[in-house]
N, C-alpha and C positions, 0 to 999 in steps of 0.2 A: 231694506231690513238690516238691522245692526247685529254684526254677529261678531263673537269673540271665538280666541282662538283656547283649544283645550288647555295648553299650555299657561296662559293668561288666569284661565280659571282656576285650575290647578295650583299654580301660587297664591291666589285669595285665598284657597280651603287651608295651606299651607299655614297660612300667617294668620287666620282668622281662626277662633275657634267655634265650633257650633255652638258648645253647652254655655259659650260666654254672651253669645247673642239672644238664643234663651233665654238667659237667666236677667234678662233683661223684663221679660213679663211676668215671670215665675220663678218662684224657688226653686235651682236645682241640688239636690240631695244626691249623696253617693250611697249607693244600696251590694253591699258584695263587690264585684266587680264591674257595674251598670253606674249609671247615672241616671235617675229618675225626678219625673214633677207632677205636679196635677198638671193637667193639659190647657194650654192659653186656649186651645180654639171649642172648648167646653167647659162648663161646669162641671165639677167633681171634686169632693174630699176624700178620696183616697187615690193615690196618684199611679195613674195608668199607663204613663206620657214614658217613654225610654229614650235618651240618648245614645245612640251606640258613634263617639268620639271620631274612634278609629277608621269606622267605614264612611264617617262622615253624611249620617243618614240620621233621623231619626220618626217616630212610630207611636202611634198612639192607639192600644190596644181597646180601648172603650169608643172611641169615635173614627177609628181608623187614618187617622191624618198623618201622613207619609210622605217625608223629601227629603230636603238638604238645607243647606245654608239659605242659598238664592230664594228657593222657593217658601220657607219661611219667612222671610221677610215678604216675598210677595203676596201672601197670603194672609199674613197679617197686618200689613199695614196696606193692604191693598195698591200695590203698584205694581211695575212692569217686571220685567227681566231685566233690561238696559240699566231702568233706574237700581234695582237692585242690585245691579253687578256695579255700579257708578257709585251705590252709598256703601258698599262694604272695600271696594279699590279703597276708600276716600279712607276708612276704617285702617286699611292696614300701610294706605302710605306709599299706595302703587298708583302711577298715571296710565290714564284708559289710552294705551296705545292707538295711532291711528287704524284703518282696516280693522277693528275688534280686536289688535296683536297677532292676526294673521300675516305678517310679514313675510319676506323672502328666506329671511332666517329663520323663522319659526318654522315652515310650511318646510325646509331640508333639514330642521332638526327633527321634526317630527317624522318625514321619512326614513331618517336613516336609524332610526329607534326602531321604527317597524320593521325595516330590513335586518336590523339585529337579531329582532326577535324570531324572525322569519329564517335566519339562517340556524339559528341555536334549535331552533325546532328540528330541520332538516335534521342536521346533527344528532340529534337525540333519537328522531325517527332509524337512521341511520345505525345508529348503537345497539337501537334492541331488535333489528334485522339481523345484525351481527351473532348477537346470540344465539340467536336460533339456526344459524346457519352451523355450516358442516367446520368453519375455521373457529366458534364458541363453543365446542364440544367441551372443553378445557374449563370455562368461563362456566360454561353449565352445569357444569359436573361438578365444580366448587360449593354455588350458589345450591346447590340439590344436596350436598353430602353435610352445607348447612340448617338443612331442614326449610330453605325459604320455597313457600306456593307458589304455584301459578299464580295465583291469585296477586300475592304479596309482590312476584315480578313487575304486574303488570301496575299494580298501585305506585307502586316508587321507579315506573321506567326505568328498570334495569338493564345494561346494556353492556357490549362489548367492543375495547377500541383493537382492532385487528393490528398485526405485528406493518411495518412500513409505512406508506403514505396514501394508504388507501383513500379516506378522509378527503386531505387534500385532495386529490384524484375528484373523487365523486362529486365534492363541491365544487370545485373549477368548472366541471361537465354540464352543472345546472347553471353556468352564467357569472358563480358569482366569484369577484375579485380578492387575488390572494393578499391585497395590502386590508381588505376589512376583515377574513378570515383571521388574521395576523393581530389586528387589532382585539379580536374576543379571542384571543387565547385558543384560537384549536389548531394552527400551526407558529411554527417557529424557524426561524433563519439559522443555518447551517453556520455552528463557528468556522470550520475550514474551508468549506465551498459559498463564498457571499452570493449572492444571490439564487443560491438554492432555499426549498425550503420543506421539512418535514413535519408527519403530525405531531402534535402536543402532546397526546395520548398514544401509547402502544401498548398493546399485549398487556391492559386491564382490564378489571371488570369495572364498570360506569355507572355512576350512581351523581343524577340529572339534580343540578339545585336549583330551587326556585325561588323567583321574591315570591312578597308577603299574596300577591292573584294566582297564585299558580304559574306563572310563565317561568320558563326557562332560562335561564341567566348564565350560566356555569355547570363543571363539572368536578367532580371527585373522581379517582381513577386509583383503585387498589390493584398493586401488581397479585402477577399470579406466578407464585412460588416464590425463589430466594431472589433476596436482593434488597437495596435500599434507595430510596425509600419508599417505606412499605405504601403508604397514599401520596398522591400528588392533588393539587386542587389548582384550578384554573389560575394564570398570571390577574392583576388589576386588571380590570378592562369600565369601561365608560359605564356598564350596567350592574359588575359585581365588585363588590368592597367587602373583603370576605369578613373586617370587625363588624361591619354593620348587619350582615346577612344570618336567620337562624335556619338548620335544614329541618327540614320539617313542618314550619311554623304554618303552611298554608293548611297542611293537614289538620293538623294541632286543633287550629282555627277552627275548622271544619267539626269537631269533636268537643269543643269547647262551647260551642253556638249550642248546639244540643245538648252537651248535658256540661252546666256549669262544674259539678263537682268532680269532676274528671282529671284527675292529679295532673301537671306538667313537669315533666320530668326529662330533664338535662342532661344526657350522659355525653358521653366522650367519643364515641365516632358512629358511624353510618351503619356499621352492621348491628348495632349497638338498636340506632332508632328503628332498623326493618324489622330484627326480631323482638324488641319491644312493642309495636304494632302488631303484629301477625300474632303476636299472644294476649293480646286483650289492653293492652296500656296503648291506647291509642292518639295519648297526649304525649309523647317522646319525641323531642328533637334535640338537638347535639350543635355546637358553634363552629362546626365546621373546620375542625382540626385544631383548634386555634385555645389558647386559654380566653375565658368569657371577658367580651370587653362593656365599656360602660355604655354602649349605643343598644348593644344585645341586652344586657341587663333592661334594658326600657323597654328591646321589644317583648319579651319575656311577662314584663309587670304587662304589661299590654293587655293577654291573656290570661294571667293569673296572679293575686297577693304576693301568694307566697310559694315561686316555682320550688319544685326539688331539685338538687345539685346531686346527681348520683357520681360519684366517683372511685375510685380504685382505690381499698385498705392498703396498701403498701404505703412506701414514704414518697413514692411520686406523687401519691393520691393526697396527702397532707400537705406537700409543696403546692399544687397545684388547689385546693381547698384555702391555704392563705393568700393565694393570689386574687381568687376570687373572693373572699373576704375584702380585701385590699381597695378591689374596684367597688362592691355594693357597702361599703361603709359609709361614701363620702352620698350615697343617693338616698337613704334613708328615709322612709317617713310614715309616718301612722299608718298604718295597713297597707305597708310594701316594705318587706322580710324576702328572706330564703329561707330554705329546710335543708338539709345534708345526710346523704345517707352514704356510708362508706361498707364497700362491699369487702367480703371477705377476702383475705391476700391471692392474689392468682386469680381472681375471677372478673369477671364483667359478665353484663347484663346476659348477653347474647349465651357467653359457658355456662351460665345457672339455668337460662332456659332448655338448653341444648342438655343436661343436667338433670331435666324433670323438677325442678327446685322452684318452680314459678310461685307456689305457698310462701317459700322463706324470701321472695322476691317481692310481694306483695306487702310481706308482715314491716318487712326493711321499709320499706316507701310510705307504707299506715301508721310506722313509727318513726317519721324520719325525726332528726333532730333539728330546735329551732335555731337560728342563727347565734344565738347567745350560749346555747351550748357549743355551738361547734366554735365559734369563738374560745371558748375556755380551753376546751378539751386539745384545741390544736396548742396554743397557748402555754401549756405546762407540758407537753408532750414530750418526752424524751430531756426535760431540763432535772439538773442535779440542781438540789434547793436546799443545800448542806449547809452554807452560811450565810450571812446577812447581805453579805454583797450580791450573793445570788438571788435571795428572796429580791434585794429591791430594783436589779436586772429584768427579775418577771417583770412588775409591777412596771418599771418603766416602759417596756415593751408592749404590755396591753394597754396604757395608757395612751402611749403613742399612738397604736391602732385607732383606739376610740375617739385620739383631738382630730381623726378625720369624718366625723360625722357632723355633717354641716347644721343640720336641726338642731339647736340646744337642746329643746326639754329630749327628745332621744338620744342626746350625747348624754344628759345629767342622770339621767334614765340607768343609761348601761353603764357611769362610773361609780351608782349605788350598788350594780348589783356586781359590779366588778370590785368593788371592796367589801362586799359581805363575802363573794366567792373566796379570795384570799384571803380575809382571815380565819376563815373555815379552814380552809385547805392548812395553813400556817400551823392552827392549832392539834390538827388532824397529824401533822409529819410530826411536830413535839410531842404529842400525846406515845406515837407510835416508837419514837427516839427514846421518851423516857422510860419504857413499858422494855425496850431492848437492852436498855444501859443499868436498869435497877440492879443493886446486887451487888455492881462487877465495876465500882468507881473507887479511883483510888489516889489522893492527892497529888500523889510524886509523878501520877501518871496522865489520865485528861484532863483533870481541872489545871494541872502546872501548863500545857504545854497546848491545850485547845479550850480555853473554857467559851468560846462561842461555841463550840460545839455542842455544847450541854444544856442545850437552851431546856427547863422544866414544860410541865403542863402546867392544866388550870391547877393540880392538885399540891404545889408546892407552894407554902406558908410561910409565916414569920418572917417576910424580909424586913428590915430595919427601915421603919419609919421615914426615921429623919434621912435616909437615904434616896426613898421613894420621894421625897420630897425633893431632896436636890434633880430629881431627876426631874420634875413633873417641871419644877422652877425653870430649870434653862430650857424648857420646850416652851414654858410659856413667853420669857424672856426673847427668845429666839425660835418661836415659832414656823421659817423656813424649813428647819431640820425636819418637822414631825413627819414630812413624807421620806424622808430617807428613814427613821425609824420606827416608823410606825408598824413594822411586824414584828421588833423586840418590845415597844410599848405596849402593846397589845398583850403580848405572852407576859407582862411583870401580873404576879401574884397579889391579889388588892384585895384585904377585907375592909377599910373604910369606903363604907358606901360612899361618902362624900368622895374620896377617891376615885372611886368606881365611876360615880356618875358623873366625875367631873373629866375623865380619861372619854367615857363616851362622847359626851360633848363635841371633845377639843376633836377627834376623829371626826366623827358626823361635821364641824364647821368646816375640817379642812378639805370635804369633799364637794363643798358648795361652792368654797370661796378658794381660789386654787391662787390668789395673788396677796396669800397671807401677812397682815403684819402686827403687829404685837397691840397696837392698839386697837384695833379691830376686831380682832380673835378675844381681848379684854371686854371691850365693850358688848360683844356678843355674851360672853359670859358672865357677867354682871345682871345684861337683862335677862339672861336666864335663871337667875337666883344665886348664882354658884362666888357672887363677890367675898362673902367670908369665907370660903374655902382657899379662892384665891389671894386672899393676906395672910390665912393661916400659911402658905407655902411662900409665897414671895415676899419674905421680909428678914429683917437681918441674923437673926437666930441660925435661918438655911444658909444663908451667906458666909456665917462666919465658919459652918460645916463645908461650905462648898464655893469654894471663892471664883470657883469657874464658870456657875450659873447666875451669876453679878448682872446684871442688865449694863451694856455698855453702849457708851456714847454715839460711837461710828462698830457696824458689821462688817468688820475688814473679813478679807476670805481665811487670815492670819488668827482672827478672834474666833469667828465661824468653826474652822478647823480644832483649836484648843475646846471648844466648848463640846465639837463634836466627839473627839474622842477622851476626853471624862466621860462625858456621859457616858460609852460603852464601856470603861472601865467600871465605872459603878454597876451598870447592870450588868456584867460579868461576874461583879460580885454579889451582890444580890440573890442572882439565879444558883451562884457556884455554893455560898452560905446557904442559903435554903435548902438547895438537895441535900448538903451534910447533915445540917441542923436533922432534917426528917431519918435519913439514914442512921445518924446516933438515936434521936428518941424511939426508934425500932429495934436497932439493936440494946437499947437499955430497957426495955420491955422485955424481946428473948434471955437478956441474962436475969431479970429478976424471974420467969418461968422456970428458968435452967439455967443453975449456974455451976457452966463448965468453964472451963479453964479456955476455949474457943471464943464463947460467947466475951467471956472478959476480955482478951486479948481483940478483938473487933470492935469492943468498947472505948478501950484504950488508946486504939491507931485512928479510931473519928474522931476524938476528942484534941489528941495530938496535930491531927490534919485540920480539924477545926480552929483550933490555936495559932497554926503560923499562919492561916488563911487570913485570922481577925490581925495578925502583927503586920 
């Protein structure tokens, strides 16, 4: 009889996917986070059939038909196991080892796995005898004064690693060799004395990590009292790769199978996931000390859309929020997001419970925010957005973030709703600047010596035509520029509609087309109707007003530059004339109301500021 080795098979399921063998007889559809079909081995239109990917199984709730890769194809094409294991090797590119793959190598790799496991158990057995014993009083009285159960002990094996080498000690006793103890991380070689060797863990409390089955693979170990550092977590070893491993996740699992709608929720350490469990969030797990990397990220999507990232309100909690940003931007795809909830400063999960607050714990996680907010919100956070260099620092910055998201249409996605966000926000700070500044402006003083500073709202008028044209001109001329100016273009004051709509345009094309050039950005707006508006501006009338916005030969960086700063001189003036212009027709209204010698003399000095502004 032909038999394969586990190992052999284990790499088919690896490289093979089930729902792609499937989908060989049947539609498979993504449903939530399942994968469902009608079922190949019955009739049915309404689809009953479930893939579950990750375990590698799948179930058919209408006719009960239940396996795997192998047995699916056995079953439906009617063959063996051999051949099945022969046509899907052939599938992924692997040759049918002789012995089934049960080699010499196989048959001691696969023992010394079990011996792994077999020791790390011991180990962990070991730990939470500790506890209970008369040297974890210490350990006890910790885990107890933080409110954790019996109950919740015995769920997340909690344990304690005693002060010395106990450890060492006990496992030597059972047989087993201190060069493979050495190798899992639970002793270590003495820098001063070489060939000694003590435990990994001393005098903490132990908190057992598991892969994705339950077994035990590594450990966490928080000291108890002062000192640093405060966790330690197991060295690499052949079975733990702490980027790739989530704690928790078998739990998770567990609570996920049963009730889909069960939040998963990401916090930041270990006492974090036992007292989020023990109070009813029974989808909490934590990456293991570590900022979220992009392997965790996938196991994560694994179990849920869109996990929750709960992290600390303070500024560490925002650093480490753009980190992970950073890593889930480039993996993006139609229903696989995050959420983010940032707890209030000082707090974590475990103090709010301990707190009685588990309500405002609940409401935070029922509201978390979507990734596109938390995008934003980190984003602007703490940035001054005083002048134009600053505004286009944001923009460059969010930008950058989002050229890492590899799906187009969800990069084109968030760079729409990343330029609605800013120029809200843009108009939002001028609206608020000029509501501060009203009143209290005064030639000799901001407009001489900062007029970017003075950027108006929507509600400033009258700026000079032929001026807004030399501007619109050398954007169109030199359309590269419009993304450096595109939050002062935006703020210029425009009552011709044709204006207007032809500013909307040039904005909306230049977030489609990001390798803009003049005839492109033309022909685009031609077919959009807007050709006579652009001859009204780009023809020699503007030219002979603005000899800067000229369309030239070669875009030297020499030409670029000269073009670039006219233009800000224009719209410096522009904005600086408008505010006055309005500032005088207000005060020539108060003097015709009342005319005091105050109101006149305020009449006078606009008039006079307006005058050298126009020379």
């Amino acid at each position: 009889m032909v038999t394969f080795s586990s190992g052999f098979l284990d790499q088919i399921r690896r490289r093979i996917s089930l729902a792609d063998v499937i989908g060989r007889y049947t539609v498979v559809q993504k449903r939530g986070s399942n994968l469902t079909a009608c079922c190949p081995f019955h009739n049915e239109k309404s689809p009953s059939f479930y893939i579950y990917e990750e375990d590698g199984h799948y179930h058919c709730y209408g006719c009960k038909a239940h396996g795997d890769t192998f047995s699916f194809l056995m079953e439906k094409k009617g063959i063996t196991f051999p051949e099945a294991v022969e046509e899907l090797a052939g599938q992924a590119g692997l040759q049918i080892p002789q012995n089934g793959g049960d080699s010499e190598a196989d048959r001691r790799a696969r023992a010394e796995g079990e011996l792994f496991y077999e020791i790390l158990e011991k180990a962990t057995q070991f730990y939470e005898k500790q506890l209970l014993s008369n040297g974890g009083v210490i350990a006890k009285k910790y885990i107890d004064n933080r409110g954790v159960t019996l109950q919740t002990q015995k769920t997340f094996r909690l344990g304690y690693a005693p002060r010395g080498n106990v450890l060492h000690h006990y496992l030597s006793k059972l047989g087993y060799k201190t060069s493979v103890l050495q190798k899992l991380g639970l002793v270590q070689e003495s820098r001063d004395r070489s060939g000694e060797f003590y435990d990994y863990f001393r005098d903490r409390l132990m908190f057992p990590i598991w892969d994705r089955r339950g077994r035990v693979i590594a450990f966490g170990g928080r000291i108890l009292g002062t000192g640093n550092p405060k966790y330690i977590n197991s060295p690499e070893t052949p079975l733990f790769h702490k980027g790739d491993v989530i704690y928790g996740y078998h739990l998770a699992k567990q609570v996920k199978t049963q009730d889909k709608t069960a939040p998963l929720i990401c916090c930041e350490g270990y006492m974090d996931v036992v007292a989020l469990h023990q109070a009813g969030f029974q989808g909490a797990v934590a990456p293991n000390g570590t900022s979220i990397t992009e392997k965790q990220l996938e196991v994560l999507w694994k179990l849920d859309n869109e996990p929750i990232i709960c992290l600390d309100g303070d500024k560490a909690g925002e650093e480490a929020a753009l980190r992970v940003l950073k890593v889930a931007l480039p993996s993006l795809e139609v229903g696989k997001s995050l959420r983010f909830v940032s707890l209030p400063a000082g707090e974590d999960p475990d103090s709010l419970l301990r707190a009685g607050k588990k309500e405002l714990l609940k409401n935070l996680y029922d509201t978390a925010l979507p990734l596109v907010e938390k995008l934003w919100s980190t984003s602007v956070a703490g940035k001054s957005l005083e002048t134009p260099e600053q505004k286009t620092a944001l923009r460059q910055d969010i930008f950058s973030l989002l050229g890492a998201i590899k799906n187009n249409s969800i990069r084109k996605s968030y760079e729409f709703d990343a330029n609605d966000r800013l120029r809200a926000y843009m108009r939002q700070l001028s609206d608020r600047k000029y509501g501060q500044n009203r009143g209290a402006r005064s030639f000799s003083g901001s407009y001489a010596k900062n007029p970017s500073s003075q950027m108006t709202s929507l509600h400033s008028v009258n700026a000079n035509e032929s001026r807004l044209k030399a501007l619109f001109a050398s954007l169109l001329n030199y359309p590269s520029l419009l993304s450096e100016v595109e939050g002062e273009f935006m703020e210029l004051v425009l009552l011709n509609p044709s204006l207007i709509a032809l500013r909307e345009e040039m904005v909306h094309y230049l977030f489609e087309e990001f390798d803009l050039d003049k005839e492109a950005l033309n022909n685009h707006l031609y077919n959009k109707g807007l050709g006579d508006t652009v001859e009204s501006i780009c023809n020699l009338l503007t030219y002979t007003h603005a000899v800067f916005a000229r369309p030239s030969k070669a875009e030297t960086p020499e030409v670029r530059e000269n073009v670039l700063e006219n233009w800000r001189k224009v719209w410096h003036f522009c904005q600086g004339k408008s505010a006055l212009e309005q500032d005088l027709k207000s005060a020539e209204r108060q003097l015709a109301s009342a005319s005091t010698s105050e109101n006149f003399s305020k009449v006078k000095r606009l008039q006079e500021e307006l005058a050298r502004l126009k020379s």
